[in-house]
N, C-alpha and C positions, 0 to 999 in steps of 0.2 A: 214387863218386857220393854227392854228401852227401843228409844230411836232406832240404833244401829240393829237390832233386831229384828223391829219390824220390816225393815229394807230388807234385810236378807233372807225371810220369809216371802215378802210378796216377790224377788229376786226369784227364791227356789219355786213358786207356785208357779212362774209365769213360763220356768222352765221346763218344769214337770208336764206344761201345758203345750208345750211345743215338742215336746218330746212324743208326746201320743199323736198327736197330728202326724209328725211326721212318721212314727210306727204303726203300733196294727190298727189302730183309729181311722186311718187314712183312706181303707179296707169301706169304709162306711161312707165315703162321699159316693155320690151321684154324680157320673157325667152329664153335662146339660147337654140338650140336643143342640143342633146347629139353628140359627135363629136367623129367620126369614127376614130380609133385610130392603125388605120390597117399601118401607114409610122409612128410611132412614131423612134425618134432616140432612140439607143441602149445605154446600159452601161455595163460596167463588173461584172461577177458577181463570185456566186460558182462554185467550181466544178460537174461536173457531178457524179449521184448517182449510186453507185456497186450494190444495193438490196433496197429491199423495206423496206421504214423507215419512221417512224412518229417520231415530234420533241416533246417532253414533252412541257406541256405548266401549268401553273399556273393561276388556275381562283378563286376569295370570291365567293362562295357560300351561302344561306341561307339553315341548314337543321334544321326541325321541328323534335325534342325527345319530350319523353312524359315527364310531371309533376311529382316529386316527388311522386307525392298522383295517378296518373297517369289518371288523369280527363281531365286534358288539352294538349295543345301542344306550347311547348313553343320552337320561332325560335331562331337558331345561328347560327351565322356569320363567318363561317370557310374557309382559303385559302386554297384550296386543288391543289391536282397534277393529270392534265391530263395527264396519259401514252398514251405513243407510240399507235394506235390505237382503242383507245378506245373515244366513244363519252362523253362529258360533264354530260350528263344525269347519263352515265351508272359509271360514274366517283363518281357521287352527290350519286347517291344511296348507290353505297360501301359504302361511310365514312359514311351515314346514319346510314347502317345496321351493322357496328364494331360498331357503341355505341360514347358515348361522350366521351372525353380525362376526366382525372380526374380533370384539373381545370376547364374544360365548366361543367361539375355535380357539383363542388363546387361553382361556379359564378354562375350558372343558376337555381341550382335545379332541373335538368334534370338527367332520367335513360331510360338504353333501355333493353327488354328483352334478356335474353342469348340467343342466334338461335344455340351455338352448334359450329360454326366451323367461321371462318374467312371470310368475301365477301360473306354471307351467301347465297346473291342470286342466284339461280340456273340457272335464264334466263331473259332475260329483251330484250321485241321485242317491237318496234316504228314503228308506220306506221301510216301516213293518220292523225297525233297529235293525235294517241289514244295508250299509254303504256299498255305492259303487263308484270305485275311484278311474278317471279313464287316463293314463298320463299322453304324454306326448309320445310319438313310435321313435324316436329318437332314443329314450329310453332300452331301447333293444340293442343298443350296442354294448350296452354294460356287460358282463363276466355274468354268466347262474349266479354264482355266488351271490355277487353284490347285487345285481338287479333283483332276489331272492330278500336281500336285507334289507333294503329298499323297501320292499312290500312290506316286511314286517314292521318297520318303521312306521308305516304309514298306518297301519293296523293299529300299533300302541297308540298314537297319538289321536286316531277318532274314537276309538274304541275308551278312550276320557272322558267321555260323554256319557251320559246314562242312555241317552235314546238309541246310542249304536252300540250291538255285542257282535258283529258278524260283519267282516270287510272284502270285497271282491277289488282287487286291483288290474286293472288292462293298460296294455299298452297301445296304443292307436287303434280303442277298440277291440281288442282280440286279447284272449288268454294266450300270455306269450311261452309257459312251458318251467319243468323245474329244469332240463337240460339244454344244450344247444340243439339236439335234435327234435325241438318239442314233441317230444314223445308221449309225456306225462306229466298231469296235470295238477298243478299247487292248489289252485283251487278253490274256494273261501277258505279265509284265515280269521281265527281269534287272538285275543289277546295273549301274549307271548310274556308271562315274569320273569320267564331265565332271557337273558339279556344276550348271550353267547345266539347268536343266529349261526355262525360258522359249525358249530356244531348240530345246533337241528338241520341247517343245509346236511353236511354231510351225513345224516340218520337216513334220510329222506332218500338222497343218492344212492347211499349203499341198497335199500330198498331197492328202490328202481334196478339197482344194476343186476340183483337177483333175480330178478324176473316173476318174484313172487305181488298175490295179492295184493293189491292197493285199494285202500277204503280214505277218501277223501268227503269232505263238505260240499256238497256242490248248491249252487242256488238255482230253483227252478221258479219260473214266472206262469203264471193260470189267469187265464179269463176271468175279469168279474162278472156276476150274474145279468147284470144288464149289460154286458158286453161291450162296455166302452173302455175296461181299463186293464192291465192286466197288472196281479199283485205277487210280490217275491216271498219264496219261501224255502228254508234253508232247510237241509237232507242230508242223511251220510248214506253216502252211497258206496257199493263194493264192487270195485273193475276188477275182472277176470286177471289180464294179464298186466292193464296199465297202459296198454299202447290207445292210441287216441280214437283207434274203428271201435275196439271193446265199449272204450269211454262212452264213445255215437252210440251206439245199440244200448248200452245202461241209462243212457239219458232218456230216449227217448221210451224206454221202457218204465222209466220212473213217471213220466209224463203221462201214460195211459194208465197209472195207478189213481190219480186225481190226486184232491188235498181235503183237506178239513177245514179249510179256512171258512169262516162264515159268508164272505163278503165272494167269495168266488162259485163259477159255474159247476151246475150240478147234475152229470156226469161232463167231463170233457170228451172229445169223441179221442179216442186214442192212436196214436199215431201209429203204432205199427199192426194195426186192424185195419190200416188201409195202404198199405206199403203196396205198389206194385213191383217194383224191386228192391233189394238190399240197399239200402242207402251206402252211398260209398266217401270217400275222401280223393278231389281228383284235381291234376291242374286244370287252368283255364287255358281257354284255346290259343292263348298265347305264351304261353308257361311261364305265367311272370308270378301268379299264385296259386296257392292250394285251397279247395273251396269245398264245401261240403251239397253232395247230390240227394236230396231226396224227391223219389217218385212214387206219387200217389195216385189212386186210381180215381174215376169220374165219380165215385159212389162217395167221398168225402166232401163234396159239395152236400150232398142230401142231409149226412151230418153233422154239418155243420146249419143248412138251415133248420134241421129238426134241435137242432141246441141252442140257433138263435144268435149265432157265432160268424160271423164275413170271414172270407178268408185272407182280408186283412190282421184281425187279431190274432189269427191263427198262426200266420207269418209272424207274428209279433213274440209270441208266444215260444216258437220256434227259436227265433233268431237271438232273442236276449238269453236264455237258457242255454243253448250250444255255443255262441262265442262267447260267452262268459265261464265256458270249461273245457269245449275241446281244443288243444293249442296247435298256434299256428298257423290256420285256417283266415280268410280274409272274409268269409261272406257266404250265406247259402243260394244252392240253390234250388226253386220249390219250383217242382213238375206236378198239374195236376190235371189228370186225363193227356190228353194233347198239347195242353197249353202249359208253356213255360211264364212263370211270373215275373212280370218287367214292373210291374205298378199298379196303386191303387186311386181311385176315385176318391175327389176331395170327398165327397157326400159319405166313405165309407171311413173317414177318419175323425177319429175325435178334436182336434183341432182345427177342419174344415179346411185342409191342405191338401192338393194331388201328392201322389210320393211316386217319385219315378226311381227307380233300380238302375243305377249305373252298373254298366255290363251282367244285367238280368240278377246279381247278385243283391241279398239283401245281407244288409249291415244293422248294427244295433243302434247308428246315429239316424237313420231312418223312421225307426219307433221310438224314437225321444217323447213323443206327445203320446205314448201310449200309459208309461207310464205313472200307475198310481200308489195312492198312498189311502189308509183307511184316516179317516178322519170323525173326530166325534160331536157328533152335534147335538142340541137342547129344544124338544119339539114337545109339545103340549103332553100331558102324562094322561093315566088310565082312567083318573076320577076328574079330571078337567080342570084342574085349581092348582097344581102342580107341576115340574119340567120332571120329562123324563129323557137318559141319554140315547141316542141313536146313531150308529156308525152306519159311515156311508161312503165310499169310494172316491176321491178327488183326485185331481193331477198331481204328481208328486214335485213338480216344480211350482205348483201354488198353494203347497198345504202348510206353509207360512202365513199367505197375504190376507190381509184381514178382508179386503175386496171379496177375493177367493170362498171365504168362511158365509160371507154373507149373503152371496154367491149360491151357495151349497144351501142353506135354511132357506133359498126365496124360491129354488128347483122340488125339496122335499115338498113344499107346501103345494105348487104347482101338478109337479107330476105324479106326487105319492098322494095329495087330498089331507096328509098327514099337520096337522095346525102350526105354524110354528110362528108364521108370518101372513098377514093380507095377499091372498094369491095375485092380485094386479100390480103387484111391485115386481120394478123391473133393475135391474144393475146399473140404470141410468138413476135411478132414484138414490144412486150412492153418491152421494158428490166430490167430494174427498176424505181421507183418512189419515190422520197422521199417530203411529204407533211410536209412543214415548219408552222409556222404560216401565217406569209406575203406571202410567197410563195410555189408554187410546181414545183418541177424540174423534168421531165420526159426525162429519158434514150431512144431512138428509135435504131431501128437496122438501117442498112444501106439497106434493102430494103425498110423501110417505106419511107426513103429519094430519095430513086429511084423513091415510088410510085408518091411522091408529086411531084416530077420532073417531069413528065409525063402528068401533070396536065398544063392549060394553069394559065395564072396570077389570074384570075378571079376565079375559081376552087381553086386553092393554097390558095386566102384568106378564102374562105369559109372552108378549110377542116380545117387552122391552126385554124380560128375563133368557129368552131365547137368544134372545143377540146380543148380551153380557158374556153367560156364561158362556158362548159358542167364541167369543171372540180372545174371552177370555182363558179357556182350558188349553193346558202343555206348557203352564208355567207364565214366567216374565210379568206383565204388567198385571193388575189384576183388579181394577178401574176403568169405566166407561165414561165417558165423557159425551152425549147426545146433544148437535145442535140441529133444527131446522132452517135452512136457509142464514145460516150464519149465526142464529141466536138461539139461546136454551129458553124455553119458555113450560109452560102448566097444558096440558090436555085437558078437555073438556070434563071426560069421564073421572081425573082424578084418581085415577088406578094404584100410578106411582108418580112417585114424587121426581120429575125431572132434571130439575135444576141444579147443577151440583154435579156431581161425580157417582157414580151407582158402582157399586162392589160388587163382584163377583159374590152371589148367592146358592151357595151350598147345601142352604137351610130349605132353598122350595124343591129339590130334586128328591125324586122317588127314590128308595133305597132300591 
């Protein structure tokens, strides 16, 4: 066999060889399990953080403006700037609601209405992948139509996200209505492929004008078990005839049906088992709005403490779920026994805030600090050598902040007994944090490093692995970076290896 033969044999051998690998051969590998990264070696890195800091980051975005003629929606492709604490969503919606630069309206044929003032938005709450968008009440002067397109707009552009499938849009607070007479309610919105909004507007109208059945999305909020937070959860619901009393009495009747969620109360006391009148829709004594009346009898006190519920969350409960679907309305109002609801005691809110009811009405910017979000955290597993996951309820305006996160493991250990952390660590033991892209670098005092010394080796990994992966799950950075009083150093016990960067460990979680 000459030279040039034997090449072109070991040539076809080496083929033949890669050809079964990657055909039914391939069939015979073994996945390797996930590998416990708890002795990884160390590298050098940043300095330790003075104060809490988030690193600007730069994401393409797609946001939907309307058409020229403003029928459709048409998307563009813009690189925008995540600031320092703020999430991608809440980033996408800004540059949405400033409007198009002047050569994306001159390339695209795109315009947005004036809203009046700069980041027009007044609040934007995520929880459970269901957005609530609140815009300016100015916004109310638009046409249905457009202030209908509007919405959907805002819908395609969050709903790009994977965390959001489900968008509720208000205006100053309040579901403003598909018509001028806010009659009936649009309601949560999904993501919209046909691009023609003029035409699902007009689906929707003819609808309405028929006077038949309407079965819309509505978003209802429930008590969590421990009664600090209440958490949203999407419904189709089916109104009688559409008008907005039907709407009142379908909501409120979906609300005594309960939920399934895990993280919420279990039974809620139901609200029209304690109705002393028909709730009604009525003006205020001055007829400047429309308000919604609900009276309840003295016996809804009982159950609510037999459920472990104030009837602050209960108001809570209330108020986010009906002005977030009935339209038009500015505010409730809750009768219970004799007494008309003006406000609640700092001691009965989760923020430790009095909340007073301007003109006895509650509003949904009043239970701002009610709302939460589940969040999932890394607490000692079943056989003690291991993390297992645990969800647990958080404020949905801090279930970003890594504070927040660490926060939530230093309360499970405290008030559940549940291991995750040295129960005498307190939020002042955090010192600062600064969340990178790759990475997050967390400041500890010099008692937190005493507590973990304290700790045998076995304990040590689970509390450091606790507050990797807790800080680390929902994506982005996926590296910890632990200093003590400014400096990374060795713990006594030797558990794990500090110095350096610690990765997000997948390999010690229970299946």
């Amino acid at each position: 066999m000459t030279g040039k033969q034997d090449r072109r044999a070991a040539l076809a051998g080496t083929l033949l060889m890669a050809a079964l690998l990657l055909g039914g051969c391939m069939a015979g590998v073994e996945e390797r399990p996930m590998t416990d990264l708890a002795q990884a070696p160390f590298s050098e890195g940043p300095q330790a953080p003075q104060e809490d800091a988030w690193a600007e980051r730069t994401q393409i975005v797609t946001l939907y403006f309307l058409h020229e003629d403003g029928t459709t929606l048409i998307p563009v492709s813009r690189r925008i700037t995540v600031e320092g604490g703020m999430s991608r969503s809440e980033a996408a919606l800004c540059a949405l609601l400033d409007g198009p630069y002047a050569e994306e309206a001159e390339a695209f044929g795109v315009q947005w209405p004036d809203m009046g003032q700069p980041n027009a938005v007044r609040r934007l709450e995520v929880s459970g992948g269901i957005a609530t968008v609140d815009l300016p009440a100015r916004v109310r002067e638009l046409g249905p139509q457009e202030l209908f397109a509007v919405r959907q707009a805002v819908t395609n552009t969050l709903t790009e996200f994977a965390e959001i499938s489900y968008v509720n849009v208000l205006a100053g607070g309040r579901e403003e209505g598909l018509d001028l007479g806010a009659t009936v309610s649009v309601g949560t919105l999904t993501r919209a492929d046909d691009s023609d909004t003029a035409a699902k507007y007009a689906r929707l109208e003819e609808q309405r004008q028929s006077g038949a059945r309407v079965t819309r999305l509505a978003t209802l909020y429930f008590p969590t078990a421990d009664g600090r937070f209440i958490l949203p959860e999407v419904r189709s619901v089916d109104v009688a005839t559409g008008t907005a009393i039907d709407s009142l009495y379908t909501l409120l009747g979906e609300l005594g049906r309960g939920t399934d969620m895990a993280l919420a109360v279990q039974p809620v006391p139901a609200p029209m088992r304690y109705i002393e009148e028909m709730p009604e829709i009525v003006w205020t004594e001055d007829g400047a709005y429309r308000a919604i009346e609900i009276r309840f009898s003295a016996m809804l006190d009982d159950a609510l403490e037999e459920a472990g519920l104030t009837r602050a969350i209960y108001a809570a409960m209330l108020t986010d779920t009906l002005m977030g679907f009935i339209p038009g309305v500015e505010g409730l109002r809750i009768v219970i026994g004799e007494e008309s609801l003006s406000g609640f005691r700092a001691e009965e809110t989760p923020d430790g805030r009095e909340i007073v009811l301007g003109s006895a009405l509650a509003t949904r910017a009043d239970f701002a600090a009610y709302l939460g979000a589940s969040c999932v955290l890394y607490a000692q597993g079943t056989d003690g050598t291991r993390l297992r996951r645990v969800s647990r309820a958080a404020a949905q305006n801090g279930q970003g902040d890594p504070r927040e996160r660490l926060a939530s493991l230093m309360r499970l250990s405290q008030e559940e007994g549940v291991f995750a952390l040295p129960r005498e660590l307190t939020e002042q033991d955090v010192l600062a944090i600064y969340t990178g892209e790759d990475e997050i670098l967390v400041n500890l005092s010099e008692r937190f490093a005493q507590a973990l010394s304290s700790l045998d080796a076995q304990q040590e990994r689970i509390a450091v692995y606790a507050m990797v992966n807790t800080l680390t799950e929902g994506g982005g950075a996926q590296r910890v970076r632990l200093f003590f009083e400014g400096r990374q150093r060795e713990l006594p016990s030797g558990g794990v290896e500090l110095r350096g960067a610690l990765m997000r460990n997948p390999g010690m979680v229970e299946e």
